[in-house]
N, C-alpha and C positions, 0 to 999 in steps of 0.2 A: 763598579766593575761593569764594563759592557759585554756586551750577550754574543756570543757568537752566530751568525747567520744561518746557521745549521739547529743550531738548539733553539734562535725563535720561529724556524721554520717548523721542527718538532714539536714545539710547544701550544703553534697556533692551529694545528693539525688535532693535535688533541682535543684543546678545545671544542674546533668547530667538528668532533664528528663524536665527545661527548656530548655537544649540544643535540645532536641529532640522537644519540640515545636515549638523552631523558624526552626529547619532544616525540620521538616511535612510541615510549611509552602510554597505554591507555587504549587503547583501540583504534578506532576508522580514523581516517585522514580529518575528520571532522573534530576530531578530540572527543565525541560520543562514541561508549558503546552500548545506550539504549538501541536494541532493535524490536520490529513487528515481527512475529513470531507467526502468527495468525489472525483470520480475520473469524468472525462469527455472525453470520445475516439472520434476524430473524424478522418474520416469523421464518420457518425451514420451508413450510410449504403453506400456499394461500389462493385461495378458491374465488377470484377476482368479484363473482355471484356473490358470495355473501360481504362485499364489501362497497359501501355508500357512494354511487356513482360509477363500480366500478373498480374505485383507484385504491390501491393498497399501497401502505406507507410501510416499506421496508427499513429496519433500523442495523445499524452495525456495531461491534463491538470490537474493538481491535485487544490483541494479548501480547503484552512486552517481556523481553527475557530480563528489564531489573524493574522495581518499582517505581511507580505505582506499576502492576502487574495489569491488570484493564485499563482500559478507555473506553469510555460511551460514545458511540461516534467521533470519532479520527477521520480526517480529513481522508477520502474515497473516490474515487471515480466510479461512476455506477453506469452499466450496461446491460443491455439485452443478449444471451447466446440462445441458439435455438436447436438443440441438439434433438429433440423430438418436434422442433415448428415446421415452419414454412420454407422453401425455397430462402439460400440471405438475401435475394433482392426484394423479397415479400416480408419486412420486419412484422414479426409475433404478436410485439408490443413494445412499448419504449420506458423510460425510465428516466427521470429527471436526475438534477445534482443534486437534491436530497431523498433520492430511494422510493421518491413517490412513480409508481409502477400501474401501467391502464392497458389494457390490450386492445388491439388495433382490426378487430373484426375477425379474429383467427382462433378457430378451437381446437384447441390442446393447452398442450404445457410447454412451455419454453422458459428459461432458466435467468435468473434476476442476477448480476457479477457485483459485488466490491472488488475493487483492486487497489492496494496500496502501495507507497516503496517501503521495503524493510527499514529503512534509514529514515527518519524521521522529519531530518532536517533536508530531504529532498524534497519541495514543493511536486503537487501533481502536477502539473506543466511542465515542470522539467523534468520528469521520465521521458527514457529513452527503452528502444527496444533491449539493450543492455542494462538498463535497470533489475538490480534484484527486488523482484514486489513478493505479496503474498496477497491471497484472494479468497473471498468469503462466495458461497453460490447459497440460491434458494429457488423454489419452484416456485411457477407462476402458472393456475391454470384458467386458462379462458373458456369460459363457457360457448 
């Protein structure tokens, strides 16, 4: 028996916005809902002086909202803020892509960043300023 034009137009409608029902489900357009929750830098706070050279090695921890619940270093972009430093054209201190921290001839304290995206499967390069991140701080004091 053949279909009427109206009923396989009904029919394929259904389908393709069933399909779209079961593919919404689950979370982010990525089909992950692992996300970063937060970050955790330690040490919290480090006295540049009592460390060899100088250079203090900051480590991160990131916190997921499903399991595994931690990560030991998660992929980070790490930065210098100077909310008690220098002038920002005069950087504090700098900060490598593994959290290794040395100041720059400047005494006080200025502030060590992790920044990550919430979404896992965002590489750091590909953040944007509309990125949702989450970010770890710690103090850096220069002698």
């Amino acid at each position: 028996m053949a279909k009427s034009p109206a009923l396989a137009l009904h029919t394929s409608l259904f389908l393709i916005f069933f399909g779209f029902g079961i593919a919404g489900c689950g979370g982010s357009m990525t089909g992950s809902s692992r996300q970063m929750q937060s970050l955790t830098v330690t040490p919290a706070s480090a006295d540049a002086q009592a460390f060899p050279g100088g250079k203090v090695q900051f480590a991160v921890m990131g916190t997921f909202n499903v399991a595994p619940l931690t990560v030991v270093s998660p992929s980070v972009l790490w930065s210098i803020g100077s909310p008690f430093g220098p002038p920002p054209n005069m950087p504090a201190a700098s900060v490598d892509s593994n959290g290794l921290a040395q100041c720059n001839g400047f005494v006080g304290t200025t502030i060590v960043e992790a920044t990550a995206p919430t979404e896992p499967e965002i590489p750091l390069l590909g953040m944007t300023p509309t990125t949702n991140t989450v970010s770890g701080k710690a103090q850096l004091i220069c002698p």
